[in-house]
LOMARLUM-701383 format. One record per atom (N, C-alpha, C): x, y, z. Coordinates in steps of 0.001 Angstrom, whole numbers, plus 500000, padded with zeros to 6 digits. Example, Ala and Ser with C-alpha at 12.3 -4.5 7.8 and 13.67 -1.06 7.14 Angstrom:
REM residues 2
513190494310507800;512300495500507800;513200496700507800;512850497750507080;513670498940507140;512900500030507870;
***
This chain:
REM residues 520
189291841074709783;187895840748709554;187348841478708321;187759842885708480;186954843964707098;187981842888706022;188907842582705959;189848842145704411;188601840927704494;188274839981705169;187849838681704920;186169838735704328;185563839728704537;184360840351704214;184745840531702591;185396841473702674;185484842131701296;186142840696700248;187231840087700828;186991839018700118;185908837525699623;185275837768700873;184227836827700191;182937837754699630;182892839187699951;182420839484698475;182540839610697155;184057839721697012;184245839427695419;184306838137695213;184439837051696248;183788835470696250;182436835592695515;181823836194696121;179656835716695868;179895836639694574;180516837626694207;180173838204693018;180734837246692063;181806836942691845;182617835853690908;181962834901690180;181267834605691507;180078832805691808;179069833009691456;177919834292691371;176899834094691108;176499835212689897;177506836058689397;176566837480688457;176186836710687700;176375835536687075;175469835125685900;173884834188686255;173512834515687696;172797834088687994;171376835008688349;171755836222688107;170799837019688368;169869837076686799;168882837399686809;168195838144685538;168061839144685071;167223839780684047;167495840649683424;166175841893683932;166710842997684131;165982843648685004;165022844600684189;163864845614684619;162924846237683818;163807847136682860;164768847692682919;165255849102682756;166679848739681720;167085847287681998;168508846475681904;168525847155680050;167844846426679132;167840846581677782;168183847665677543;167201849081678050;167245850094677424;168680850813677981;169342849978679053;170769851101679602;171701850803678551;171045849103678410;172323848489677451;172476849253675802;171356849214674942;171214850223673918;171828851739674223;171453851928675766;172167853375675950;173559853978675771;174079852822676453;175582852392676731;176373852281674926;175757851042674090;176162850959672725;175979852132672096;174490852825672074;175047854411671207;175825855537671604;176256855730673275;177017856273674024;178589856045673430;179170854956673179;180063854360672913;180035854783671198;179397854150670616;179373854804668597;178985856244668922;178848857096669727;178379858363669821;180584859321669968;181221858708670863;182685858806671018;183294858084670129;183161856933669632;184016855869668410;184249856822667006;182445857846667138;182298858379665669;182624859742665940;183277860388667030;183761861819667684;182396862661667416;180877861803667752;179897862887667423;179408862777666707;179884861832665551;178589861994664408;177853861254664490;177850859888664720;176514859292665254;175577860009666641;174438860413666564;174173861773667732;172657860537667642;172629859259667385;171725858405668291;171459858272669287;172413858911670474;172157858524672009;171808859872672467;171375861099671849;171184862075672007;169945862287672167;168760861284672065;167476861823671934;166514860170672557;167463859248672746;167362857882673395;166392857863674693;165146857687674524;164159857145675699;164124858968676126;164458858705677939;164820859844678351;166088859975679022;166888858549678706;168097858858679190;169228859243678736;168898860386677542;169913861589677071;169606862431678526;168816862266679632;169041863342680591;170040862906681921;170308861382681913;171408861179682368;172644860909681697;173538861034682548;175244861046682486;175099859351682092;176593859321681042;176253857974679823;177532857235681181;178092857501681865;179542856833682658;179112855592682433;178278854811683419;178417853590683710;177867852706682882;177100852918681599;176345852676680453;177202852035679574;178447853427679512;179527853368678417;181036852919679558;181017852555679900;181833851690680777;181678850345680428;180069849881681046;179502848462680891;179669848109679302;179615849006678570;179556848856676936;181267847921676569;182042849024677255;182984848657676969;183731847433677449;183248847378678555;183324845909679351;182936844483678452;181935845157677970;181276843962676987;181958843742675683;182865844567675426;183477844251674034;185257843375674705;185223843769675901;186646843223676341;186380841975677052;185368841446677742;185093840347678702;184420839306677720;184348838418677727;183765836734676998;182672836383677593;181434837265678204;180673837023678869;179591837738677614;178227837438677949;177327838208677282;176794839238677676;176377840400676915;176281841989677506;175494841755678848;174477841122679028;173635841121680184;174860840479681737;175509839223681163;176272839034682561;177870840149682308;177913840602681379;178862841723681686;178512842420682732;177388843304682208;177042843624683323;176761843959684665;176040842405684865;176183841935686302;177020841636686827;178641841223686308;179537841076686994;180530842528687378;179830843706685982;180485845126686793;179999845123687760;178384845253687629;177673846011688175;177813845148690407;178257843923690075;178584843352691408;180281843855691631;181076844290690922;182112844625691478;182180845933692377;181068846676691355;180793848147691884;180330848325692902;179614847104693360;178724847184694896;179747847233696097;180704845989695261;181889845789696348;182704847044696577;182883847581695200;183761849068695930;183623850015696846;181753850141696633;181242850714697591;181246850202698742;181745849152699595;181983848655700470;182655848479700794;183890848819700407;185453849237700555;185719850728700542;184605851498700550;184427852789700237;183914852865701854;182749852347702266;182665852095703788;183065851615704608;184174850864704728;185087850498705172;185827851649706059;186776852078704841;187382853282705033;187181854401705898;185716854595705619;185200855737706209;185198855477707458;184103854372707582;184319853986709329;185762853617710590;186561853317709654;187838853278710067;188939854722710322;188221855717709241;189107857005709255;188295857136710700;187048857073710971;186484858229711559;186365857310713220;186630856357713110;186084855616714176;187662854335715220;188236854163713616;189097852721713977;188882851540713670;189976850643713508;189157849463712799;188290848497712898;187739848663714235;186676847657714478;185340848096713962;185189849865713863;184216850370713245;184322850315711720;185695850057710833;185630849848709765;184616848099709172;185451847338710263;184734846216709966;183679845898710375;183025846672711607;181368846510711679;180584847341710416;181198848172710390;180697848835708744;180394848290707496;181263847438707228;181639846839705851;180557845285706310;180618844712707274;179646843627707585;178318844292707498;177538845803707981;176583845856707773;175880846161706770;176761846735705671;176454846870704295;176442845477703935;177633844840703577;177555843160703004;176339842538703211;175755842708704665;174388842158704800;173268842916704450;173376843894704007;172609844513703966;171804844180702433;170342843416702673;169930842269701435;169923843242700152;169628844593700173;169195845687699755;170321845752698372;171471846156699080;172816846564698461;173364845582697667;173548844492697946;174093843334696870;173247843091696159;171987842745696647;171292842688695751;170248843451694354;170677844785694873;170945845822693763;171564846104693034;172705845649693408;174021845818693166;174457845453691468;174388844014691363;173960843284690017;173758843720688755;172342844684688672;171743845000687812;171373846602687384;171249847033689180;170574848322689106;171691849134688572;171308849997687073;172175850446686369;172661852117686961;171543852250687762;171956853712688157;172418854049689954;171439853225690388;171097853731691969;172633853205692336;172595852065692506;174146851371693054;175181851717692568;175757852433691838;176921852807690946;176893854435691315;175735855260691595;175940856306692624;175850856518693629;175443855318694287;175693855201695538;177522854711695918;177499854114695056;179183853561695395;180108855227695265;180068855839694138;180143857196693770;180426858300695237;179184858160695435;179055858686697065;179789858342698290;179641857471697801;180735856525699164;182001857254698894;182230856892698248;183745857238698199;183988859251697964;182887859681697844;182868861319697533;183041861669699531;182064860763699706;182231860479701551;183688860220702407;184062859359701743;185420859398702013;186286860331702292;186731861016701110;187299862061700624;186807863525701548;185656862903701871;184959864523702568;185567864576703674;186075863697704075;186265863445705925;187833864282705993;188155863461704684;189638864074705004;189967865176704585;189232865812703559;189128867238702993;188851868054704443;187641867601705256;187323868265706374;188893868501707539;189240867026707836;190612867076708630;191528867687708112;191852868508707028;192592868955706108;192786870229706235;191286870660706744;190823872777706404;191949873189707203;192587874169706953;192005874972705475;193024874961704538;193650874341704383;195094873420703551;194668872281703370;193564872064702592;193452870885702155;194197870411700924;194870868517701118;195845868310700019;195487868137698580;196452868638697563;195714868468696359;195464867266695898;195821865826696203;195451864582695987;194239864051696528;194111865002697953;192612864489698085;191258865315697347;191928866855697046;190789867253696488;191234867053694930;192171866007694879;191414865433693107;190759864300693074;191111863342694223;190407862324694482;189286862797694680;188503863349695469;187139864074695613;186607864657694582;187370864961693590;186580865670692485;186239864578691611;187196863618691376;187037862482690570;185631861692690892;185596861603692173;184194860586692776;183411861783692430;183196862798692554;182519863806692326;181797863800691082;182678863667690321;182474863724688598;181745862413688086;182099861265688828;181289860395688930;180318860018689158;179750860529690148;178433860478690515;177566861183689742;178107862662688926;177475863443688543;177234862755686480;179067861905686328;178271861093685462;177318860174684964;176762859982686721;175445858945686764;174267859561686712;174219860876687684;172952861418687526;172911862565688226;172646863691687492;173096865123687946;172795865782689119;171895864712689702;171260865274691025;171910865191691916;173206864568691200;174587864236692368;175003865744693484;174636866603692495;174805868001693460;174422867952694781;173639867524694675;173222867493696249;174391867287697604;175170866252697079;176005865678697319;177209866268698176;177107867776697350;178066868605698121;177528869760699187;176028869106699781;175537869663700637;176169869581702151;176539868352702201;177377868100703889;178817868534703551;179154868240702610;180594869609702449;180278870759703128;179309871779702172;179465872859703075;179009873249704293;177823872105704738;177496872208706293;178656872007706920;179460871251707129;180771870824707934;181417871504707620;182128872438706307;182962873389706390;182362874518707085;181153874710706851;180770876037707699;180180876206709440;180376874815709631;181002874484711095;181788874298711283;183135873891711055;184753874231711111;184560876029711261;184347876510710011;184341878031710306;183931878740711365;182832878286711895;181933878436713543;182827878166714502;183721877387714744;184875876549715932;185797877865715529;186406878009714130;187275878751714046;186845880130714465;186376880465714145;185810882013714681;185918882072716373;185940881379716763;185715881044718775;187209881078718834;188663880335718022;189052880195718939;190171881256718274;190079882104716048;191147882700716246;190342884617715979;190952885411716251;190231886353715012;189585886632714190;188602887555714483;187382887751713370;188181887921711792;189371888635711383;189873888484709844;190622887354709667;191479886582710549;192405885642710588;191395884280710102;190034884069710965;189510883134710266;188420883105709082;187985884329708718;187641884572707468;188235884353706745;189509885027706390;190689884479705401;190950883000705438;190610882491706242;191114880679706411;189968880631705768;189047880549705931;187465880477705160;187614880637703729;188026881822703624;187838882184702446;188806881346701147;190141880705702143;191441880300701295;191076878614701562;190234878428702053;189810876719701980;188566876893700896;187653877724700842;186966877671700105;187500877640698315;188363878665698101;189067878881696945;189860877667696597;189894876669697662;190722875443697103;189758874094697018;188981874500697292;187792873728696676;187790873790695638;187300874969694670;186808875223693575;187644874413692278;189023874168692204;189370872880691153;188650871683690975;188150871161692371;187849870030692702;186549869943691683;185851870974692185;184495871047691751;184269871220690134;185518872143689787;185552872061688191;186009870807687692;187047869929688232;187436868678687497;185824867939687594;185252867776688526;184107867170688836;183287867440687648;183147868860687160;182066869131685875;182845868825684916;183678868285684473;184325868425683375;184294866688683048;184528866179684004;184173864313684201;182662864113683997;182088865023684608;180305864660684230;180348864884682759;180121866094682119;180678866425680711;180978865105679424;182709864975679869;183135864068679376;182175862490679217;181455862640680472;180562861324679979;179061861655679877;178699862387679660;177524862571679439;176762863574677801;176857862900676557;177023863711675036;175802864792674999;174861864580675694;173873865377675381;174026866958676376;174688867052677228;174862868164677998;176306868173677137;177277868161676793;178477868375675768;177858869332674854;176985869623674560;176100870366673549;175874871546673838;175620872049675220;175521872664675855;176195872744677530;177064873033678018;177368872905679631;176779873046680561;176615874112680252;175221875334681424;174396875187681425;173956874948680442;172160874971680599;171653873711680591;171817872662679772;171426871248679794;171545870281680984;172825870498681813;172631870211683187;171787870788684010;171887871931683920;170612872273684795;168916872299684475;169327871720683190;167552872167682732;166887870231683388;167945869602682891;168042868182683798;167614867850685138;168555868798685365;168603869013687049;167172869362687079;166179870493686991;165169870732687144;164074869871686622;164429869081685832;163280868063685344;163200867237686584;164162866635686673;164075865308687686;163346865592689329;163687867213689254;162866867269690905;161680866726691167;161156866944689734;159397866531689896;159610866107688253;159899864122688405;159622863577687680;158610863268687147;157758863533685996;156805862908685603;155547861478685479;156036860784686773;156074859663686804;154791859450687976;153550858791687634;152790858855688604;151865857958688460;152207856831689669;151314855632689508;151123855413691225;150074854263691561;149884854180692811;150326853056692891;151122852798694760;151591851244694481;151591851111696531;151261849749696229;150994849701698130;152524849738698923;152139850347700440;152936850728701191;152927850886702462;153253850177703318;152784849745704931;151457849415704834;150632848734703774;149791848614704273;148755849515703567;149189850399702996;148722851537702388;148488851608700722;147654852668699936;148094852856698373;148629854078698680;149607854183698044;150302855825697786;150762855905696545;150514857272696302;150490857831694401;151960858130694808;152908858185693746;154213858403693381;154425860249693557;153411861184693064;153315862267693328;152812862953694675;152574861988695561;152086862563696367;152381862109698070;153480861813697950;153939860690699367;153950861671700382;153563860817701527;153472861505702934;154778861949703522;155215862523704545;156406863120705171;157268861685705834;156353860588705607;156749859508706636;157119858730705623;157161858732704164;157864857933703209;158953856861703329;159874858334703718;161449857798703543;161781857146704990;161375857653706101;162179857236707376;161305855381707554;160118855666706776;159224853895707627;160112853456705990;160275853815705267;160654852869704059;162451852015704371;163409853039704804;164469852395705574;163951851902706402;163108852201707488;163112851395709190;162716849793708529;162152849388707198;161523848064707203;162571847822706347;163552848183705490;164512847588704530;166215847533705284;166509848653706348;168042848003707028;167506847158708247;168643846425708371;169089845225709182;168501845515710401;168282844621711575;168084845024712892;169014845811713856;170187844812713380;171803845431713681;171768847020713482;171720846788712137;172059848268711836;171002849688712139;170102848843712547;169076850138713319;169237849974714557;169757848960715449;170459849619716808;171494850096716888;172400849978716122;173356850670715780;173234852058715359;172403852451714607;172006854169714352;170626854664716170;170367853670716378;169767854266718210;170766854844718445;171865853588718713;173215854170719927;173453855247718847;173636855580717792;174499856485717488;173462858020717465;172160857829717691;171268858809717744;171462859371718884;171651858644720393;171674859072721580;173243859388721947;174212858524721304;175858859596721254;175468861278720487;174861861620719727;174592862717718873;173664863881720133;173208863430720416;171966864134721020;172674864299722473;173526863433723178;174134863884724014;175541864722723686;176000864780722587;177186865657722290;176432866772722040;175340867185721363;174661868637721210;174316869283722708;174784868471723761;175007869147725118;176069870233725034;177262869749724254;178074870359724133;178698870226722564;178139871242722217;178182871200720809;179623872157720215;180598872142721067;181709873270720132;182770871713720630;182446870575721637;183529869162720853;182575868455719700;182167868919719062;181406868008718215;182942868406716698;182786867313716263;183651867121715176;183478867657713593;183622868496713191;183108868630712073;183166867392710937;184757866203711068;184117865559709868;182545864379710397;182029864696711774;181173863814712055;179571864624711658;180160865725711686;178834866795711441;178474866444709790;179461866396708872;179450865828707498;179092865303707299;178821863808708062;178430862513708025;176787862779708633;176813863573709447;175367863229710052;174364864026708523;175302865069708385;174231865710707188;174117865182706052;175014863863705981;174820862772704561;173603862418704293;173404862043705828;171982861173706156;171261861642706109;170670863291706982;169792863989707009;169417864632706073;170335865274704880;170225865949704199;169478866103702908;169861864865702490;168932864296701059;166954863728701622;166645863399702623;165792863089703273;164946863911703078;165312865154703713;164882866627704297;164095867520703051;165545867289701977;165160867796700322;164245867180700151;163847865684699790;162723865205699065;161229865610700089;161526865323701427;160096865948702062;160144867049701634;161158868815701444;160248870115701623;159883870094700214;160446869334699055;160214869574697490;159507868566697217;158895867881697735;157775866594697203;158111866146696148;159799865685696385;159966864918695259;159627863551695089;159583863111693531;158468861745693224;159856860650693164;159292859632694276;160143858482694611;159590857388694529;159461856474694117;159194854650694166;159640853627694003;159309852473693927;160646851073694230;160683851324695616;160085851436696581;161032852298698129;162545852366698359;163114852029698547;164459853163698958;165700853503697523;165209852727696434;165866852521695260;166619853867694959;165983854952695112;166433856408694588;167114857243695639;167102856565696806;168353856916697928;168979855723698240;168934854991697449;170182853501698123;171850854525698486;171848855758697868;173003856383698320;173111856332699844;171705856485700764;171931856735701954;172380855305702731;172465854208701984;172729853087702675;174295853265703328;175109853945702570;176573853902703084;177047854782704193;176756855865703860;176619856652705295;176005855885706833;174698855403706124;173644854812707477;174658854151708137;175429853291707636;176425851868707318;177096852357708661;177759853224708186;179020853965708719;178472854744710003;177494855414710633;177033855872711350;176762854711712446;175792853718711580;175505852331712730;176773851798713126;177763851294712490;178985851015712870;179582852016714096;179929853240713902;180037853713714982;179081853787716131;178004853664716306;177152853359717530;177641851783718003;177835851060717470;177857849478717318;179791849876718304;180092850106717795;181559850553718101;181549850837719671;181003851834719809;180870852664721237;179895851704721892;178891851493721560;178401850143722592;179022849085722776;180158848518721968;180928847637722448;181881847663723264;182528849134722914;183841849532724107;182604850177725474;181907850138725319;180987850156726593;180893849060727435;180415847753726919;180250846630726937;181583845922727596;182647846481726780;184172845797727588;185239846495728157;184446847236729057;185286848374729836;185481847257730871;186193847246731418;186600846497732779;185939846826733670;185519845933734702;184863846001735887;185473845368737310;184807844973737762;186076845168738930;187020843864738623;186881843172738116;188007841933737383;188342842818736050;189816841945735801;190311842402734523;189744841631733246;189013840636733664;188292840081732599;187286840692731985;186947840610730581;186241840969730196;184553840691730551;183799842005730473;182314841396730996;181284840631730604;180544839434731180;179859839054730323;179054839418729137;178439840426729849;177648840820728779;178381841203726974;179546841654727470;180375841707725900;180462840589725253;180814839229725840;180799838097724937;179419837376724694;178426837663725441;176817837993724649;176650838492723566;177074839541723494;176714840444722379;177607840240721390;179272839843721493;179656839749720318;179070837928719542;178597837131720363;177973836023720168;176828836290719212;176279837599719841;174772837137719149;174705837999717871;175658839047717350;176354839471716595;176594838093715789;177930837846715779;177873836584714915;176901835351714912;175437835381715546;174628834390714551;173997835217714161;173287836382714587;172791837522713636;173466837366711894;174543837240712010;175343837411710659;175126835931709901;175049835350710694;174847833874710146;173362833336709736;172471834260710236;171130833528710039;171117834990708966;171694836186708898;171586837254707512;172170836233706297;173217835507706016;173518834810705297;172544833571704679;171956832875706103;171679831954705413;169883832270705074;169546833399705235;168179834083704648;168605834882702919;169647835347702864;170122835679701716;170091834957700970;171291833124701117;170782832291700428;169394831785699663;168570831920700768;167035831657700984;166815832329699592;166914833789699328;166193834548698583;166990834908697163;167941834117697479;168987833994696084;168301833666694894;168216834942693409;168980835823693173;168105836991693496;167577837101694449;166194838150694565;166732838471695944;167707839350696377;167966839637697635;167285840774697894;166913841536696734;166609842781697020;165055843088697263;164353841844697549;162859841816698148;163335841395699570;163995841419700236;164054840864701508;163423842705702405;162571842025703420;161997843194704747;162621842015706545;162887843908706566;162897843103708374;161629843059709007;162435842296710385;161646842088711202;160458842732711085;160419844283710851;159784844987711683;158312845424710502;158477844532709200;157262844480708569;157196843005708597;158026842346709570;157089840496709731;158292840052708350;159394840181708192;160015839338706944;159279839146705286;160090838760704670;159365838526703138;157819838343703515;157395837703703973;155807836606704158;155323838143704325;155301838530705357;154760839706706053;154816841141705341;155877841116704673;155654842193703060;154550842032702484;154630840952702099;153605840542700687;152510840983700727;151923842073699722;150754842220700122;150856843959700653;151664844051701601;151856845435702321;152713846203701963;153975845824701154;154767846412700764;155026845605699039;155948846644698034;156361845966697156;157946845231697560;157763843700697027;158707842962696758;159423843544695530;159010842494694494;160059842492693354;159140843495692082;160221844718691799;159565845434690896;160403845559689902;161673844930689467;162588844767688483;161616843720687549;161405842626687316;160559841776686840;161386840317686482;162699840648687054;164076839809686720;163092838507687326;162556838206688063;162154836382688292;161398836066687097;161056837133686099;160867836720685229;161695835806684208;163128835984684275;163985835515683700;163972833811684074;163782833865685631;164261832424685646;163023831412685145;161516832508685122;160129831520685021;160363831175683704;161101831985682698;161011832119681044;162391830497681000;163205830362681661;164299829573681468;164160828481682078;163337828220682944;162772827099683513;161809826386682671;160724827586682209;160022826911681011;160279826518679689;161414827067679225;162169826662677637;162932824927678436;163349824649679147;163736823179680219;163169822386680089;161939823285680471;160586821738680602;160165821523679790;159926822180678783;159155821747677356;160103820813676417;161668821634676604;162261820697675766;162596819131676350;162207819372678111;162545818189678596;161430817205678206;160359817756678255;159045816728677671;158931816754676082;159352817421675151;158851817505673789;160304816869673042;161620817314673662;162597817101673062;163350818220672427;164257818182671888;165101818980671153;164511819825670170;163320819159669374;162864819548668477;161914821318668959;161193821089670416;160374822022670722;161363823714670675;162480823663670734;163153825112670539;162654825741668609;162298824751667923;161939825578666715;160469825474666475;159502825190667468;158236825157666966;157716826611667871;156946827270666982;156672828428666878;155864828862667945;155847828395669132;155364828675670320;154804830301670590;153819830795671032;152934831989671256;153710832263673093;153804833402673303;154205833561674835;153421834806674550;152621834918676141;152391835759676235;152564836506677869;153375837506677675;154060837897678561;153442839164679425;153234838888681159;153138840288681701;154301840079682720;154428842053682501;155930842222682893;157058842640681754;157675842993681873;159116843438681027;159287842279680148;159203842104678819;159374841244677605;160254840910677629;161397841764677760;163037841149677214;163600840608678737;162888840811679837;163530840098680923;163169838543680767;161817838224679889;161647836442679526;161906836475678252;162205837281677119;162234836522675960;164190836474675811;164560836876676584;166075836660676184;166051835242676768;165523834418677211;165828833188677622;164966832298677100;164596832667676489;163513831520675392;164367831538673812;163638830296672698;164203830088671548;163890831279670526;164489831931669847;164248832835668559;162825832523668293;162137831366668087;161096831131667345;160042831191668119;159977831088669484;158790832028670353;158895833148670153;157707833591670598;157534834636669922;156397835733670852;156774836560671122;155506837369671899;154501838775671645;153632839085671504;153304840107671047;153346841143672277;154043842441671481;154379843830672542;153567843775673331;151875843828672770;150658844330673195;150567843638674989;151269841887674746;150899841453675788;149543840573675657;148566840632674685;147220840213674390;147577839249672835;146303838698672638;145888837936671784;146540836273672101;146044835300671271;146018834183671618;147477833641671565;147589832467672806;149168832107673061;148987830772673590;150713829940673349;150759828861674049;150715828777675736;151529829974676148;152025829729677065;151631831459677734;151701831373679260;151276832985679887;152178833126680559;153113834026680736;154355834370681618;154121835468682622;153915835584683688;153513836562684169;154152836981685723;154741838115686451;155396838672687532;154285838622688189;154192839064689861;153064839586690755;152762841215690667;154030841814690389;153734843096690496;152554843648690528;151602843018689670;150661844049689343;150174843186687956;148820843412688117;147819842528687119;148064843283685087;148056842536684159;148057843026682894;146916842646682085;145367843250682716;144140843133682452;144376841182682866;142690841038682512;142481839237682874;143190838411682880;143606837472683893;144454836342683843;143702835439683099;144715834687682063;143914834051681196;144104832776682003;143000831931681903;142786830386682384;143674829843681892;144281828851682171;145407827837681995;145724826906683359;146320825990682937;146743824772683566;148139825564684419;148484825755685437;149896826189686199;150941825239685942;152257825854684972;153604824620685021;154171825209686112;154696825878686516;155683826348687464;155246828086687950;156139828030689249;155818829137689875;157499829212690435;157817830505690332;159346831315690630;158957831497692628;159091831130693164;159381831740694740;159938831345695437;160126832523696563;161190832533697357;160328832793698797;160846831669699758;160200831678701237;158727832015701121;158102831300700346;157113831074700585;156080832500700000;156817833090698743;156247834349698380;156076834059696479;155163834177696000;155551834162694385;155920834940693787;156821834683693163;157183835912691871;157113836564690796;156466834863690202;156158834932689103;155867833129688962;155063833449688128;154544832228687608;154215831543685936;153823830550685310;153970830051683669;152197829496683894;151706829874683175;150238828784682560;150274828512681076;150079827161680811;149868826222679717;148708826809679336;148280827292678513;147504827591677672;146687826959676965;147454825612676434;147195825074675001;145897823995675618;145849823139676725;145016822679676905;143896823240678147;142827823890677447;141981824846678615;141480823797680249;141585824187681185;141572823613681967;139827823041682249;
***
C-alpha cells in the first residue's frame, strides 16, 4: 500500500507541476538561486548574492540546486521548480514512511505516508514553497536517522550518524533555525541516560553517556560544514554570521495584522493558542484522531514511565518542542502553519501510530476467530475518508494549500475567518485566462497592443503570463486597461469596471480581472 501511495505521488507530481503558479516569494528565490550559482561558477568573485533582499540570511541549498536544475531540465525556471520542489514533498513522504514503519511496522508506515499524501497542506506547498517544504522534508529524514541513532546508544553506527549529519546540514542549508532540530536528540538521549543509570552503575553509565555523546559530535560538524558549503554569506564568517542570523529570525521584523478564527491578530503579537487552533483547523480529521489515540497511549504509558521508549520520547519532543519555543519567545509567525509545516511529518507519524493501535484494537479476536465488525467499519470508512480527501483535492486543484477542515466548516467556512490563499499564485491563472480571452475575442493581433494592467498582489505572479507589451506599473496605480487583483487584502479603491472572470475554487474567490476600458 505505502509503495502504491508513493507511486501515485510521483504520478500527480509528473502530471501537474506545470500547473501550479507562480508564488509571492517564487522570483526573488529564483534571482537568489542564479547569483548563488555565479557566486560558486566565479569561486567568489561575483559577491551579488551576498547582500540580495534579506536572503543572504538564509542557506542558498535549495535555491542553488533549483538553479541548477534549471540549466539541466527543458522546462522553464518557474516549472523547474515546481517539479523539484514536488519531488521534494514526495521525499518527505518516504521520509515518513520509514519512520512510522521503524517505529511502529508496516501498516503504521502506510497509514503514515496516506496521512501526509492527504494532507491538502503538504502537496500543496510542496510545489512552490521555496523554504518551508524542503525543510520540512530535511527534518523528516533528520527524524529518521534520530530513531536509529537512538536504537543505536551508545555505539551508534557511523553510516547513520553521517546520514544524520547530512539531513542535518540540510536543513541548516535551508534555514539556520534548523538547530532547533537537535532538540529531541538530546531529550531522548538524556532519557536513555535516565533508564541507564537505573539499570547499570553510577561511572559505567556516565561513560556510556559520555562516549555516545563524543560520537555525535562528527555528525554535527559534517552538518556545519554542509550548511557552510551552501550558504556564501556565512562562508565569510562561520561563527558569527550564523548566529547573528540565528538571532535575527527569533523576532523577525515583520508585522502586519491578518484574520484568524474569526479574529485580527498582529504578526508580533500572537496569543499562546496560535499554533495548536492553527493545526487543529489545517490536519485531516483522520489524522487528529489518530494523534487522540496516540495522546491517550502517551498519557497512559507516563503511568509507567521507565517502559516508555526513548526513540518514542524523540518523536513526542519533535512535536512538542518547536511549539513550546515559539510560545515562551513570542516568536513572529504567519501564513498559519507555513513556518512549522516541519511539524506535519512527525504529527504524520505519531497519528499513524494511534491509527495503528486502534486498529489492532479493533481486530483482536473475540469470541469467533473472525474478525470484528467493527474493524471492517472502520477500515471502510477509512477508505472513503481517503476518497472524498482526493476528490476535494481535485476540487481545489492547483490551490490545495487553502483547503480547512471540518472543524472551521471547510474552504466556504474559512473565508472570511481564516486566511486562504496568501501566495497570490491564482493570480497566475486570472493573468493566463485573461491573455485567452482577449486574444480569443480580438485575435492574434491583441498580444502586441500595448495593453495597461493593473495589478494587486505580487506582479510577476500575473505578468509572467501575459504578452511583453502589457505592461504594469510597480506602483499598482494610475490609469489601465485591465485590473488584476487576489482577495488577500484590498490595494487602496477597487477601481469600477465591467467583471471578465473570477479564479475560484468551491465556491470561494481568488482572484478576479475587471475591464476597465469601458466604464460600467
Amino acid at each position: 500500500m505505502a509503495q502504491l501511495i508513493l507511486a501515485g505521488a510521483l504520478l500527480f507530481v509528473a502530471s501537474t507541476f506545470k500547473q501550479y503558479g507562480i508564488t509571492w516569494d517564487e522570483p526573488l528565490h529564483l534571482e537568489n538561486g542564479r547569483r548563488a550559482l555565479d557566486w560558486y561558477l566565479s569561486l567568489g568573485e561575483d559577491q551579488r548574492v551576498l547582500g540580495f533582499q534579506n536572503l543572504y540570511l538564509y542557506g542558498a541549498l535549495y535555491d542553488t540546486v533549483t538553479a541548477v536544475a534549471g540549466i539541466l531540465l527543458p522546462f522553464d525556471a518557474y516549472e523547474t521548480r515546481r517539479l523539484v520542489g514536488g519531488l521534494v514533498g514526495v521525499a518527505g513522504l518516504a521520509a515518513v514512511r520509514a519512520q512510522a514503519r521503524t517505529l511502529a511496522g508496516p501498516r503504521a508506515g502506510a497509514l503514515a505516508v496516506m496521512l501526509l499524501a492527504l494532507t491538502p497542506e503538504w502537496m500543496g506547498q510542496s510545489f512552490a514553497n521555496p523554504k518551508d517544504v524542503p525543510f520540512a522534508t530535511a527534518a523528516a529524514w533528520m527524524g529518521l536517522y534520530q530513531i536509529r541513532l537512538i536504537r543505536d546508544l551508545p555505539r551508534q553506527r557511523m553510516h547513520t550518524l553521517l546520514a544524520y549529519g547530512i539531513a542535518f546540514g540540510a536543513a541548516l542549508g535551508i534555514r539556520v533555525g534548523g538547530v532547533v532540530l537537535i532538540g529531541p536528540l538530546g531529550i531522548a538521549c538524556l532519557y536513555w541516560l535516565f533508564l541507564r543509570l537505573r539499570e547499570r552503575p553510577l561511572g559505567t553509565a556516565l561513560w556510556e553517556g559520555v562516549t555516545a555523546a563524543a560520537r555525535l559530535l562528527p555528525a554535527f560538524a559534517l552538518a556545519w560544514m554542509i550548511m557552510l558549503a551552501f550558504w556564501p554569506w556565512a562562508q565569510l564568517d562561520p561563527v558569527s554570521r550564523p548566529l547573528e542570523a540565528l538571532a535575527g529570525f527569533s523576532h523577525f521584523p515583520l508585522a502586519f495584522s491578518f484574520p484568524f478564527a474569526g479574529r485580527t491578530l498582529v504578526t508580533t503579537d500572537l496569543p499562546w493558542w496560535y499554533v495548536p487552533v492553527a493545526f487543529g483547523v489545517k490536519l485531516p480529521e483522520v489524522t487528529l484522531l489518530g494523534l487522540g489515540v496516540a495522546a491517550v497511549m502517551s498519557v497512559r504509558a507516563l503511568r509507567r514511565p521507565l517502559t516508555l521508549l526513548p526513540e518514542r520520547v524523540g518523536l513526542a519532543a519533535a512535536i512538542l518542542l518547536p511549539p513550546l519555543i515559539v510560545i515562551v519567545t513570542g516568536a513572529v509567525l504567519y501564513d498559519g502553519i507555513r513556518h512549522l509545516l516541519f511539524l506535519l511529518p512527525p504529527l504524520s507519524v505519531a497519528a499513524s501510530i494511534g491509527l495503528d493501535r486502534l486498529a489492532s484494537h479493533l481486530s483482536a479476536p473475540m469470541v469467533t476467530e473472525r474478525l470484528p465488525l467493527a474493524s471492517r467499519i472502520a477500515g471502510g470508512m477509512l477508505f472513503l475518508w481517503a476518497g472524498w480527501q482526493m476528490l476535494t483535492v481535485a476540487r481545489l486543484h492547483p490551490y490545495e494549500a487553502i483547503w480547512y477542515n471540518a472543524l472551521a466548516g471547510g474552504v466556504r467556512g474559512a473565508e472570511g475567518r481564516f486566511e486562504l490563499d496568501y501566495w497570490g499564485s491564482p493570480l497566475s491563472e486570472a493573468a493566463d485566462r485573461l491573455r485567452n480571452l482577449i486574444v480569443g475575442q480580438e485575435g492574434g493581433g491583441a498580444v502586441a497592443h500595448p495593453y495597461r494592467i493593473r495589478i494587486c498582489g505580487p506582479h510577476d505572479s500575473a505578468l509572467h503570463y501575459l504578452p511583453p507589451t502589457w505592461k504594469a506599473p510597480k506602483d499598482g496605480q494610475g490609469e489601465a486597461d485591465f485590473y488584476i487583483a487576489f482577495t488577500r487584502g484590498q490595494c487602496g479603491p477597487v477601481p469600477a469596471g465591467r467583471e471578465l472572470l473570477r479564479v475560484e475554487r468551491m465556491g470561494v474567490v481568488l482572484a478576479y480581472v475587471l475591464d476597465l476600458r469601458d466604464k460600467p
